[in-house]
TORLOBA-719153 format. One line per 8 residues: number of its first residue (from 1); their letters; for each residue x, y, z of C-alpha. Coordinates in steps of 0.02 Angstrom, whole numbers, padded with zeros to 5 digits. Layout:
N
NUM = A = X,Y,Z  ...;
end
This chain:
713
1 = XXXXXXXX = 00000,00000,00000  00053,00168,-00026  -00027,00339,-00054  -00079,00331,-00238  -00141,00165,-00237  -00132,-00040,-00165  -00018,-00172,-00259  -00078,-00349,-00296;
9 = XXXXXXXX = -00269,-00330,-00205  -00396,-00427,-00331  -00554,-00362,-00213  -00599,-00213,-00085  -00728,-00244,00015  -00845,-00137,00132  -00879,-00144,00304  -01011,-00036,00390;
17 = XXXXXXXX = -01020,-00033,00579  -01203,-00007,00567  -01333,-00007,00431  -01477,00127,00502  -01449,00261,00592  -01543,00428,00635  -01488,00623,00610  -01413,00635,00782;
25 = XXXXXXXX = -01283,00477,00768  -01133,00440,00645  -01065,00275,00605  -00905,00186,00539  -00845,00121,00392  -00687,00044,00347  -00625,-00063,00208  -00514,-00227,00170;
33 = XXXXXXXX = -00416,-00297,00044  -00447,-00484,-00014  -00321,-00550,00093  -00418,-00477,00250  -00290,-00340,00271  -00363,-00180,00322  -00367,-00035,00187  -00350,00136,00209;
41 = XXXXXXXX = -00327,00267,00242  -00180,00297,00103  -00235,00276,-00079  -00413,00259,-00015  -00572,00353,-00067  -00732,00373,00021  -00893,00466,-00055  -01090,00459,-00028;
49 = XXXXXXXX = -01228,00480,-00140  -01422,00479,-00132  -01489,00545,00040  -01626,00661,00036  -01652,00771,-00095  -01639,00911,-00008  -01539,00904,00150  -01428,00770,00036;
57 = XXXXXXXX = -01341,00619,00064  -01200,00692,00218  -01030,00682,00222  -00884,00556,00262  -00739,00589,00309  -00568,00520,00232  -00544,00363,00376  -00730,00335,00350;
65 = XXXXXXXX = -00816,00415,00468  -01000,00449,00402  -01088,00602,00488  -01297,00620,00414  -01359,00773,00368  -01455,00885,00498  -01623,00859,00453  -01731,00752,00322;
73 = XXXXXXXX = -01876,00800,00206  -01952,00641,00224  -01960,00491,00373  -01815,00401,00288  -01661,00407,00161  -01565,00278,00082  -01385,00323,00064  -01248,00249,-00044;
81 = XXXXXXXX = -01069,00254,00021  -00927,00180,-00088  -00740,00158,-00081  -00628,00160,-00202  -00412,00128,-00215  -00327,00137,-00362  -00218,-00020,-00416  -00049,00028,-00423;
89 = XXXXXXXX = 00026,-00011,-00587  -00115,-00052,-00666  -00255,00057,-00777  -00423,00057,-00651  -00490,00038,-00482  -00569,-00082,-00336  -00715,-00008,-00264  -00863,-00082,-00174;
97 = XXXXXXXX = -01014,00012,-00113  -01159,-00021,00028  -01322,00054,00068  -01361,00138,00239  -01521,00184,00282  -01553,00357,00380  -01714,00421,00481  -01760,00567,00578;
105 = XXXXXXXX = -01698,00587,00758  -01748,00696,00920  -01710,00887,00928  -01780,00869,01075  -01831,00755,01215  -02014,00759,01280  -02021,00902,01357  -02082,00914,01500;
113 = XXXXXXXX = -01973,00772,01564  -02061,00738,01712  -02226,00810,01811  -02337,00782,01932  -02547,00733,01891  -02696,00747,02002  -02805,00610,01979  -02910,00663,01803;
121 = XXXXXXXX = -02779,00803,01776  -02720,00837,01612  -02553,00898,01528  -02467,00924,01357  -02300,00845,01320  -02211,00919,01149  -02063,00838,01065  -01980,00904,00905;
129 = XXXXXXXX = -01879,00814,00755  -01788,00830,00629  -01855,00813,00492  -01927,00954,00388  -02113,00952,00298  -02122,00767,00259  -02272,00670,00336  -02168,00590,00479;
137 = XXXXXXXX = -02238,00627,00643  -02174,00562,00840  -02265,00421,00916  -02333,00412,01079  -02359,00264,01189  -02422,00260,01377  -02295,00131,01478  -02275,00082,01667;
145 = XXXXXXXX = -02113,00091,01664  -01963,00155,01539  -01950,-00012,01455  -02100,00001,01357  -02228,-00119,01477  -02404,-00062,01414  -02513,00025,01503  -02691,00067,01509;
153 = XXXXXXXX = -02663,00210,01681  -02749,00352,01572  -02782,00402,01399  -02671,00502,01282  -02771,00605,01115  -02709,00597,00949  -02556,00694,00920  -02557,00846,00846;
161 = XXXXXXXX = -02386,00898,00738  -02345,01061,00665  -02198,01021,00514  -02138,01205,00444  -02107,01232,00238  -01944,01141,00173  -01926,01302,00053  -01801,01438,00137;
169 = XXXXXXXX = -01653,01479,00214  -01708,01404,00400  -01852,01287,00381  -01931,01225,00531  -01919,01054,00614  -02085,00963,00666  -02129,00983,00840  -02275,00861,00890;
177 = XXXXXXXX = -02394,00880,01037  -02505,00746,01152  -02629,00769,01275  -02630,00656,01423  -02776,00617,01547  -02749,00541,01706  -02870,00420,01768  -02999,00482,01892;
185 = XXXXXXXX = -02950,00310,01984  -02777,00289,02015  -02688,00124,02003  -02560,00066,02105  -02416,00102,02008  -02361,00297,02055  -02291,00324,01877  -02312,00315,01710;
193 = XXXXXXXX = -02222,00362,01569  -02263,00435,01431  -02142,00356,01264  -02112,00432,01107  -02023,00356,00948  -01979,00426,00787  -02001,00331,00626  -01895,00143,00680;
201 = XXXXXXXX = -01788,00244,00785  -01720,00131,00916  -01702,00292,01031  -01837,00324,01137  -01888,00500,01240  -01996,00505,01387  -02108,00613,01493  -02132,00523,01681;
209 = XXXXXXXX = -02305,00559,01753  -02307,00546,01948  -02498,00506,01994  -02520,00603,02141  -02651,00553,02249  -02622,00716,02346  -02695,00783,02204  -02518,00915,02170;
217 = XXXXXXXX = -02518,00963,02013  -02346,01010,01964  -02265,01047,01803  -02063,01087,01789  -02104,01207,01617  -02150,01357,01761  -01965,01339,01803  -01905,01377,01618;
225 = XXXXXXXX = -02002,01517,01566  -01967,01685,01574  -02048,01757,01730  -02130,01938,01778  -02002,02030,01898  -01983,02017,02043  -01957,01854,01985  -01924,01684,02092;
233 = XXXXXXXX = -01802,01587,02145  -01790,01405,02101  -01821,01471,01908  -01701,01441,01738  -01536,01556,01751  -01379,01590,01705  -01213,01724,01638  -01251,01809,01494;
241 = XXXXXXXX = -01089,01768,01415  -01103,01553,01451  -01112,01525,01272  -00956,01458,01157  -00901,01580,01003  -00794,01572,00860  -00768,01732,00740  -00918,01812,00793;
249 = XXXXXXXX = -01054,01673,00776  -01122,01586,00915  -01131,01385,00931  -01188,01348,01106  -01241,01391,01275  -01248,01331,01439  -01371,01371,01599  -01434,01331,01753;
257 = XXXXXXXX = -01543,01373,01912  -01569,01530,02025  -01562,01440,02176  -01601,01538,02325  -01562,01711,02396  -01442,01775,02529  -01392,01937,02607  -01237,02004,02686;
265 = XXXXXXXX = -01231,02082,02872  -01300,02253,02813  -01435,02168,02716  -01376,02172,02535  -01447,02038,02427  -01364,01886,02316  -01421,01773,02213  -01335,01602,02249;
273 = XXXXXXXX = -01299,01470,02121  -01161,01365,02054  -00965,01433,02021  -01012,01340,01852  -01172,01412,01795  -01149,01610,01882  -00971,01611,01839  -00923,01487,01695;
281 = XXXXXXXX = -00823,01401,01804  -00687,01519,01872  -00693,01590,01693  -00786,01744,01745  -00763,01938,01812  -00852,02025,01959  -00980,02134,01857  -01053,01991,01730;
289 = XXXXXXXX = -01249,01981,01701  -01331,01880,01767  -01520,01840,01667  -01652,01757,01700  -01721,01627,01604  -01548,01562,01557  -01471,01576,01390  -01548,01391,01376;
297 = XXXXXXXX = -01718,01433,01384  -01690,01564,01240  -01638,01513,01105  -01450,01545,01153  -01504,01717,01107  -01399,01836,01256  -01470,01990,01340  -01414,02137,01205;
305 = XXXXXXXX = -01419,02027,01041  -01603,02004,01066  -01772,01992,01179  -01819,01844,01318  -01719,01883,01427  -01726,01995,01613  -01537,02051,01674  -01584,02007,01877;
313 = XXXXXXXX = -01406,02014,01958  -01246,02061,01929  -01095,01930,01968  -00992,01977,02144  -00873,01848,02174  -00860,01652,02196  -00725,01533,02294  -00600,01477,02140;
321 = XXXXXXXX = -00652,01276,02086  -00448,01256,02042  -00402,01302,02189  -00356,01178,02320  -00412,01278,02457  -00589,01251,02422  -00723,01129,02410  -00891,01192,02371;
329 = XXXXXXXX = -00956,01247,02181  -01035,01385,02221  -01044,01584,02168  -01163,01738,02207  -01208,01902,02104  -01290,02046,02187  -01472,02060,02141  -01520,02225,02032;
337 = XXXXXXXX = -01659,02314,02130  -01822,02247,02127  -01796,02115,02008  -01793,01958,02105  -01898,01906,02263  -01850,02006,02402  -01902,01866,02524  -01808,01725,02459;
345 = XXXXXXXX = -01971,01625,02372  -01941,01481,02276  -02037,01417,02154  -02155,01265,02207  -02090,01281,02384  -02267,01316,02474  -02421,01241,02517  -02550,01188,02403;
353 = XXXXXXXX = -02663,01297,02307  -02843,01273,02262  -02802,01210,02113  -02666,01085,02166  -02537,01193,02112  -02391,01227,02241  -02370,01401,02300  -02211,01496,02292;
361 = XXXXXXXX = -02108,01503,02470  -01965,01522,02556  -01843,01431,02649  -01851,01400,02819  -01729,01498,02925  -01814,01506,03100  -01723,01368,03162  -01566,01409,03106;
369 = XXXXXXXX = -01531,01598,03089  -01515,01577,02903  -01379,01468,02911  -01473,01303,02879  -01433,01152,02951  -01349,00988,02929  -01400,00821,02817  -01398,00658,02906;
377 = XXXXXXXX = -01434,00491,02814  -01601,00450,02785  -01666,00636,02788  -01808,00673,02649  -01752,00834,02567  -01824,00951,02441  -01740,01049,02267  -01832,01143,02177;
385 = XXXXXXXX = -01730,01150,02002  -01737,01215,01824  -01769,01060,01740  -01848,00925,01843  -01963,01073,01966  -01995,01009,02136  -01941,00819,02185  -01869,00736,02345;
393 = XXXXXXXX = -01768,00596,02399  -01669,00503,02534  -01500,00584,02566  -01411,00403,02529  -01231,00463,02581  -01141,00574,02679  -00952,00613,02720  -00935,00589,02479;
401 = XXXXXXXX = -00769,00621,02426  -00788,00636,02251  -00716,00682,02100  -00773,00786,01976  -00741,00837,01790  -00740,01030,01733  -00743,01115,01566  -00701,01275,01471;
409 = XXXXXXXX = -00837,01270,01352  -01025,01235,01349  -00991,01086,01229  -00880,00991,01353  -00770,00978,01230  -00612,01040,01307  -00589,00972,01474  -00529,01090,01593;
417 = XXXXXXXX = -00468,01022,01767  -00550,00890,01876  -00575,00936,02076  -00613,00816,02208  -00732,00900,02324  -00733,00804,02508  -00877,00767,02647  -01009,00791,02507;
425 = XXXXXXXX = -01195,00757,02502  -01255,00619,02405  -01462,00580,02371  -01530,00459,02293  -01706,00434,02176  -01768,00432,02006  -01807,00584,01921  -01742,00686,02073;
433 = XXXXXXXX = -01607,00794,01957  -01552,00831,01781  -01459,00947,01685  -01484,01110,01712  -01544,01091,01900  -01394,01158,01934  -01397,01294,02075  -01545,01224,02154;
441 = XXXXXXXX = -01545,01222,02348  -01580,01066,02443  -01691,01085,02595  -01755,00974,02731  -01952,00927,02688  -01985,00920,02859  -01929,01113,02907  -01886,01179,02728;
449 = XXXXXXXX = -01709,01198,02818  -01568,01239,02694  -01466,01072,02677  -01371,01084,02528  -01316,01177,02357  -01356,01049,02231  -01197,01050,02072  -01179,00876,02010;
457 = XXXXXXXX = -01259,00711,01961  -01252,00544,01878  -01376,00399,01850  -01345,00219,01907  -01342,00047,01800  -01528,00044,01879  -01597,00208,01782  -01598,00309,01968;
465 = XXXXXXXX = -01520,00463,01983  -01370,00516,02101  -01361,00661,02159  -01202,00778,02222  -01237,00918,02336  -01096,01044,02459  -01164,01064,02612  -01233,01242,02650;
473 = XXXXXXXX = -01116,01273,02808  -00973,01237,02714  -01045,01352,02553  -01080,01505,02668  -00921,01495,02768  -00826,01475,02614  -00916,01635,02529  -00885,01701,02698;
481 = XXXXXXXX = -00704,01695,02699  -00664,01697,02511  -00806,01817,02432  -00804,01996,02521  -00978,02086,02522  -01036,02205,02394  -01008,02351,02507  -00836,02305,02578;
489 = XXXXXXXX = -00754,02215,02726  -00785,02060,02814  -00939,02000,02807  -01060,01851,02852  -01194,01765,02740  -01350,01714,02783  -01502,01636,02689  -01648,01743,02667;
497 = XXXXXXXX = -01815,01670,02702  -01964,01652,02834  -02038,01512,02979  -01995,01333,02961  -02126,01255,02874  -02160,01086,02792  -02113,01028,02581  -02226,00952,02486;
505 = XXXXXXXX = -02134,00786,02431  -02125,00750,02259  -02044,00580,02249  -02033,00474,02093  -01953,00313,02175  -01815,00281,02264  -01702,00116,02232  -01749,00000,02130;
513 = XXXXXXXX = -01799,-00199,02226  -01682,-00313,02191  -01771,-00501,02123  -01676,-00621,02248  -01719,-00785,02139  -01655,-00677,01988  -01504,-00618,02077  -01469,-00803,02145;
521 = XXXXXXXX = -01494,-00880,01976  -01350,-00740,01910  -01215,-00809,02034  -01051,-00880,01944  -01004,-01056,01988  -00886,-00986,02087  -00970,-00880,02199  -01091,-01011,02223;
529 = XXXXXXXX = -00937,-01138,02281  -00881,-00995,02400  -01053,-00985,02492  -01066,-01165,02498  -00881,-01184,02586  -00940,-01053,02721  -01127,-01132,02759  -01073,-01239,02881;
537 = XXXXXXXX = -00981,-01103,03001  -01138,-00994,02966  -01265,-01142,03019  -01167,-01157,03175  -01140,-00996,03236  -01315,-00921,03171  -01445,-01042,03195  -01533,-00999,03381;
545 = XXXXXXXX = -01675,-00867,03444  -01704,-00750,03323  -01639,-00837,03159  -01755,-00958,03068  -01660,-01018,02945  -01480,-00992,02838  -01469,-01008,02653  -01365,-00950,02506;
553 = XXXXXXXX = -01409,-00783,02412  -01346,-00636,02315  -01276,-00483,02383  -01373,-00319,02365  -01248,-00219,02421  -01127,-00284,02260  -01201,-00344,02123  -01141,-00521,02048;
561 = XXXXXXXX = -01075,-00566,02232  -01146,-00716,02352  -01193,-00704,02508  -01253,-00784,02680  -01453,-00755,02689  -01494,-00727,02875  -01695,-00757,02905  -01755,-00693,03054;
569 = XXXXXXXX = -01916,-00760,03152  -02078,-00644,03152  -02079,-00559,03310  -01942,-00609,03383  -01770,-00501,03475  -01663,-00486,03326  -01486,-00558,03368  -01328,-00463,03331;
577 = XXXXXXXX = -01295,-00522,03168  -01100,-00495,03111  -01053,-00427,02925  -00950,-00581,02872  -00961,-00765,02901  -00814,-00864,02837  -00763,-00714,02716  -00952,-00708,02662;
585 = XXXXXXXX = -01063,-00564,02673  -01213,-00603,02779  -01381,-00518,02700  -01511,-00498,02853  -01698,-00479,02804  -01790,-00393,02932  -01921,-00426,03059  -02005,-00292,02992;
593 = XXXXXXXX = -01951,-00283,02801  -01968,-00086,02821  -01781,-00036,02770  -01832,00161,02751  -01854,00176,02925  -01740,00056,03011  -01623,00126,03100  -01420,00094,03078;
601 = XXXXXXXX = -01329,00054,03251  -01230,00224,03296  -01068,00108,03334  -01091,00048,03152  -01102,00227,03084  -00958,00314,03180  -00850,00164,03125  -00885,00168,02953;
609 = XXXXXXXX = -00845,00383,02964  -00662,00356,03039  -00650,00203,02905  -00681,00330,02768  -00583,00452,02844  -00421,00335,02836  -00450,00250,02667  -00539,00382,02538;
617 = XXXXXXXX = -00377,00471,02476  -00290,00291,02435  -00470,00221,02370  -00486,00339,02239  -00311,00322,02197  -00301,00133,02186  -00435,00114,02066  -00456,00230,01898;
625 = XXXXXXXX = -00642,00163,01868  -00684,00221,02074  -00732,00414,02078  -00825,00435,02233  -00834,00349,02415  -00943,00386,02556  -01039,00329,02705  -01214,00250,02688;
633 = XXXXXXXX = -01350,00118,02739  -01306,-00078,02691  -01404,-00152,02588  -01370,-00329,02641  -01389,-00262,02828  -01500,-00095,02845  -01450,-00087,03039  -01263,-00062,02971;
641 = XXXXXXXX = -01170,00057,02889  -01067,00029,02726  -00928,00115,02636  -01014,00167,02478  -00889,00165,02324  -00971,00251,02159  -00891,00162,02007  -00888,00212,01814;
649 = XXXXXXXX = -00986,00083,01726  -00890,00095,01575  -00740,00045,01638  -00685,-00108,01692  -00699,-00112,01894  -00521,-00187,01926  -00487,-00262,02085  -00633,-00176,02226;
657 = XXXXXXXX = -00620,-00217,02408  -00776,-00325,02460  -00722,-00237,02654  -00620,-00113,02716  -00580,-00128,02900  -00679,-00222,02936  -00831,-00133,02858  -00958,-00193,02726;
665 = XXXXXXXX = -00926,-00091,02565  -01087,-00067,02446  -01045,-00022,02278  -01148,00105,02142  -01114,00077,01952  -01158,00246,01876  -01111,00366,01762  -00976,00486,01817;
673 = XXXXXXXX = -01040,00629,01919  -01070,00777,01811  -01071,00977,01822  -01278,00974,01820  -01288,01117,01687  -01399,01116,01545  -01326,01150,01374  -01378,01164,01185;
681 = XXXXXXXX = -01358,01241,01038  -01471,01379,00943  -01603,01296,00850  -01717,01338,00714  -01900,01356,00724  -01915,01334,00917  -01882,01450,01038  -01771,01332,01165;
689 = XXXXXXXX = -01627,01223,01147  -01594,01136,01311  -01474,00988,01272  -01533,00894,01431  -01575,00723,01366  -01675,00578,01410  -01664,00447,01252  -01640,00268,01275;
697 = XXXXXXXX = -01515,00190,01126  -01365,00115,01137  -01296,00197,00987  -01191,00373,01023  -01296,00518,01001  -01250,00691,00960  -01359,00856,00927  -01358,00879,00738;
705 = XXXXXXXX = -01287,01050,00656  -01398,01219,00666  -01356,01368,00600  -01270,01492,00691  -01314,01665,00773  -01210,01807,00741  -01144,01909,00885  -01139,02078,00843;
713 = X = -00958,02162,00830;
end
C-alpha cells in the first residue's frame, strides 16, 4: 500500500459498523483488501450519494467516518457510500459500495421530562424532530415503566404535529404535541411514562407522570419560562456570556438554576448558584450579568443581541473551583433592585393551592438563623430546580469524597481540570435531578431547612439518579471567607427566608428492589462454591433465637456477589448479626421488612466515618474506574453502615475491596458525576434548545448541526 494506490489486491470490500442510523448519530466504515488486510486510509477514497433530496446524502470523512445530514424532508433516506483505491501499476480501480439507511432523530426530548398529575388532571408533552415538511410525525405510547410495559393508567389524544415549509433559508423542524388524561382512579403504580419514537428509531424519549393522589399538580415548564419581575427563585438562570463563540457566531450555550437568595450583614442581597453556571467556572469577572431565564431557555439568544431575557443580578465573586483551598461549587451576584424576590421565594416551595398547584415560598430559616442546618442519612429533602421542578429523595450518603470533571466550554469539549470535592452530600431517587438543576438548593421537607447547594449528578446501571450536593455550612463559610460583600469588609452570609414550614414531597421512587431468585440464579459457579464452603460455620454460629433459617443468596450491596441469607423469626429479638461469616457477606432480612425507616446502630455509623476518613484518599487512587466513596445504609444489613464506592460503569472495575476494616462496602455503578448544567445549541423554528437528554439507545448520540447566530461586533 502506498498513497496513490494498493499493489496486488484482486477485491476491496466494505464494512459498515451499522446499517440505520438517525440524524443525531454517525457511524463507521472501513475497508479490506482480499487478503483480510485492512485498507486505508492511504490511496483510499470514500464518497456518498443519494440521501434526501434536499438536506442530501452527508458527508464522510477520509478514515470513513460517516456524519448524516441535519435534518430530512421525508421519514427516511437511503444512502450509498462507496470506496474506491486505485491499483498501483495497473489502468483502473477496486471499489465496493453499501447502502445505509437514515431516519429522523430527536431535537428534542419530551419536554416536560417529568410532572406531577392529580387524579383526572391533564397535561401536554411536545417533542420536536428533525425532519422538515415530510409526513413523519413522533409516536406516543403510555408505559409503566421506561421499558416500554403497556399500560392502560390514562388516555393520551391523537397527536397533533406542526412540520414548517422545506422552502427557505431556515425551515422549521416538526414539533409534535399529546394530550394526556390521568385516570380519575388511580392504580397502584405511582408512575407512568409517557414514550415517544420517531419513525424505527431505536431511541426512545420520555415524559414520567407521577400520579399524585395528593392531588399536586406540578409541572417543571413554570421553572423555564421567562418570569414577571420580581421574579423567583428556584427558576431557569444563568451568565449572559455562558455561550461558546468562534469569529463572531455563536454555537452553544450553557445554563442553570437561580437557587435561592442571601444577604450580607448590612442586608444586601445575592443570588446564589453554582461557580459553574454564575461564573463559567472560574472563567468569569465581578460585574457579569446575570439573566433570567438562562441563555438555555432562549434560544442561546444573550441579553443585548435580542429579547427573552430579564438582566436580575450582577456577578460579585465566587470561591475559585482550581483552587485547592476550596471545596464547594458555588458563586453569588448581587441582585439589581427589585428584580428578584425580596423574600427569598422559591418556586413550588409552598403549600398547596386550590387548584393543586404549589405556592411559591421560602426557605425556612427560624431554626437556624439563616444558616441552615446539617443532612444526616435517611433525611427526605427538597430541590426545587430548572429542569426536573420540585422532587425529593433520601440523602443516601454522607461524608462523599468525590471527584469531579470541569470544562471551558459549553460543549464539554475541552476538558478543563477535575476537583475532588470532600464530605459531600449524596441523594438518591429517580427523576430527582437533571441537567440544568444546577444551583438548586436542597432543603429538609420536614422544616424547609437549607441542607445543601445541589452542582452535580449521575444515574446508576438501575436508571436512578445520584445526586451531588456541598453542604450549606461549608458554602456560606466559604463565601464568607473567600467572597467579600458588595459594600466592603468582612462579612457574614446568611439565607434569606421566613418560619420553618413543611415541603410538599415529590418523589418518583427511590431504589430500585432487587429479584432475589433472579439475583441467585446470576451467581457464577464460583461464587456459588464460596457460599457453599462457608454454610457450615454460618449454620453453626447463626442458627438460635431469632434466626429461622440460613441459606445462600446474592448480595445487594454488590451486584454479581454471594452471600449468607440470614432469616429472622416474626416477632422475635433480633440477634446481633455480624457482617462476614467465613469471608461471606451475611444479607439480614428484617423482622419488619421496612428498610426506610430502620435505624443503623450508631457504633456501626461512627465506624464506618473514621473508616472513610483513613481510606478515601488511597481508594480513589487505587482504582481509575472508582470516583466517589462515602458513608451510607447496607443493603445486605440496613442496621449497618457501609462504605459506599461510586464506580464508572464503562470501565472495567479492577480489583474492589468487598471490606475495608472491617466494614461492609456497597458499591454504585453509575455514570460519572457531572457539572448538572444544561446546554444546547441555537435551534431553528423553536424557541429553546436545552441539550438535557433523556433517550434510551445504545448507539452514540449527538445534537445535529444548526445554523449559527451572529454576535454583533
Amino acid at each position: 500500500m502506498s498513497a496513490s494506490g494498493v499493489s496486488g489486491a484482486t477485491s476491496l470490500t466494505i464494512h459498515a459498523a451499522a446499517t440505520k442510523i438517525d440524524t443525531n448519530g454517525n457511524t463507521h466504515f472501513s475497508a479490506t483488501l482480499a487478503d483480510g488486510q485492512p485498507a486505508g486510509p492511504s490511496g483510499i477514497i470514500w464518497s456518498v450519494s443519494g440521501g434526501d433530496p434536499r438536506a442530501g446524502a452527508g458527508r464522510i470523512s477520509a478514515d470513513g467516518i460517516y456524519t448524516p445530514p441535519s435534518y430530512l424532508t421525508r421519514e427516511a433516506v437511503t444512502v450509498s457510500v462507496s470506496v474506491s483505491a486505485a491499483l498501483i501499476g495497473n489502468v483502473g480501480r477496486l471499489t465496493d459500495s453499501a447502502e445505509l439507511t437514515v431516519t429522523p432523530g430527536f431535537l428534542q426530548p419530551l419536554t416536560p421530562g417529568n410532572l406531577s398529575l392529580e387524579p383526572g388532571g391533564t397535561v401536554t408533552v411536545m417533542g420536536s424532530m428533525t425532519e422538515v415538511g415530510g409526513s413523519g410525525s413522533i409516536r406516543f405510547t403510555l408505559a409503566s415503566d421506561a421499558e416500554g410495559t403497556p399500560s392502560t393508567a390514562g388516555t393520551l389524544s391523537e397527536p397533533h404535529c406542526s412540520r414548517g415549509s422545506v422552502e427557505g433559508g431556515n425551515p422549521a423542524y416538526t414539533v409534535c404535541t399529546v394530550t394526556y388524561t390521568a385516570p380519575a382512579v388511580l392504580p397502584a403504580s405511582e408512575s407512568v411514562f409517557i414514550r415517544g419514537a420517531v419513525a424505527s428509531n431505536p431511541a426512545v424519549s420520555w415524559t414520567r407522570v407521577l400520579l399524585n393522589p395528593a392531588g399536586i399538580s406540578s409541572n417543571p415548564v413554570v421553572h423555564q419560562a421567562r418570569l414577571a419581575v420580581p421574579v423567583l427563585l428556584g427558576s431557569s438562570s444563568g451568565n449572559n456570556s455562558d455561550y461558546d463563540a468562534s469569529q463572531g457566531q455563536l454555537s452553544d450555550c450553557c445554563g442553570g438554576t437561580l437557587g435561592s437568595l442571601v444577604q450580607d450583614t448590612v442586608g444586601t442581597q445575592y443570588v446564589l448558584s453554582n461557580n459553574h453556571v454564575l461564573a463559567r467556572s472560574d472563567q468569569s469577572l465581578p460585574g457579569e450579568t446575570i439573566i433570567q431565564p438562562g441563555l438555555i431557555d432562549n434560544g442561546c439568544t444573550p441579553y443585548g443581541v435580542g429579547s427573552g431575557t430579564t438582566p436580575v443580578a450582577t456577578l460579585s465573586g465566587y470561591p475559585a473551583l482550581n483552587s485547592p483551598t476550596s471545596n464547594v461549587d458555588a458563586a453569588i451576584a448581587r441582585v439589581s433592585h427589585g428584580l428578584v424576590d425580596s423574600k427569598g421565594n422559591i418556586l413550588e416551595l409552598g403549600a398547596k393551592q386550590a387548584d393543586g398547584t404549589l405556592a411559591a415560598g421560602p426557605p425556612g430559616i427560624s431554626s437556624s438563623g439563616g444558616k441552615g442546618e446539617s443532612a444526616t442519612l435517611g433525611m427526605m429533602v427538597a430541590k426545587s430546580g430548572r429542569t426536573t421542578g420540585l422532587t425529593c429523595a433520601a440523602v443516601s450518603a454522607v461524608n462523599v469524597d468525590v471527584m469531579v470533571d470541569y470544562f471551558t466550554d459549553c460543549a464539554e469539549t475541552a476538558h478543563s481540570f477535575r476537583k475532588t470535592f470532600t464530605d459531600q452530600i449524596a441523594m438518591a431517587g429517580a427523576s430527582f435531578s437533571d441537567a440544568g438543576d444546577s444551583g438548586a438548593l436542597v432543603v429538609d421537607t420536614a422544616n424547609a431547612e437549607p441542607v445543601g447547594l445541589f452542582f452535580a449528578g449521575g444515574t446508576d446501571s438501575n436508571g436512578i439518579e445520584h445526586a451531588i450536593a456541598n453542604p450549606v455550612g461549608d458554602v456560606l463559610a466559604a463565601l464568607d471567607a473567600q467572597v467579600p460583600a458588595a459594600t466592603g469588609g468582612a462579612t457574614s452570609y446568611s439565607f434569606v427566608g421566613g418560619a420553618d414550614h413543611p415541603v410538599s414531597c415529590l418523589s418518583y421512587g427511590g431504589v430500585k428492589t432487587i429479584d432475589e431468585a433472579a439475583a441467585i440464579a446470576a451467581l457464577s459457579l464460583t461464587e456459588r462454591e464460596r457460599v457453599d464452603a462457608a454454610l457450615p460455620l454460618a449454620q453453626t454460629l447463626m442458627i438460635g433465637p431469632g434466626v429461622a433459617r440460613i441459606g445462600m443468596t446474592a448480595s445487594k450491596d454488590r451486584a454479581g456477589a454471594g452471600a449468607i441469607a440470614v432469616y429472622l423469626e416474626p416477632g422475635a429479638v433480633a440477634p446481633t448479626i455480624p457482617a462476614f461469616l467465613g469471608g461471606i457477606p451475611t444479607v439480614v432480612f428484617p423482622l419488619n421488612g421496612d428498610v426506610a425507616h430502620q435505624q443503623i446502630h450508631a457504633a456501626s455509623f461512627s465506624q464506618a466515618l473514621a473508616v472513610k476518613k483513613r481510606n478515601a484518599a488511597a481508594l480513589l487512587k487505587s482504582n481509575p474506574a472508582l470516583f466517589g466513596v462515602g458513608v451510607g445504609r447496607s443493603l445486605d444489613n440496613p442496621s449497618d453502615a457501609a462504605l459506599v464506592l461510586f464506580l464508572d460503569r464503562r470501565m472495567a472495575a479492577g480489583h474492589v475491596p468487598e471490606s475495608v476494616d472491617g466494614l461492609r462496602v456497597r458499591t454504585i455503578l453509575m455514570d460519572r458525576f457531572h457539572v448538572t448544567r444544561s446546554h444546547g445549541t441555537p435551534v431553528r423554528g423553536i424557541s429553546s434548545c436545552s441539550a438535557e437528554r433523556r433517550l434510551s439507545s445504545t448507539d452514540s448520540q449527538e445534537f445535529p448541526e444548526t445554523p449559527l447566530l451572529t454576535l454583533p461586533e
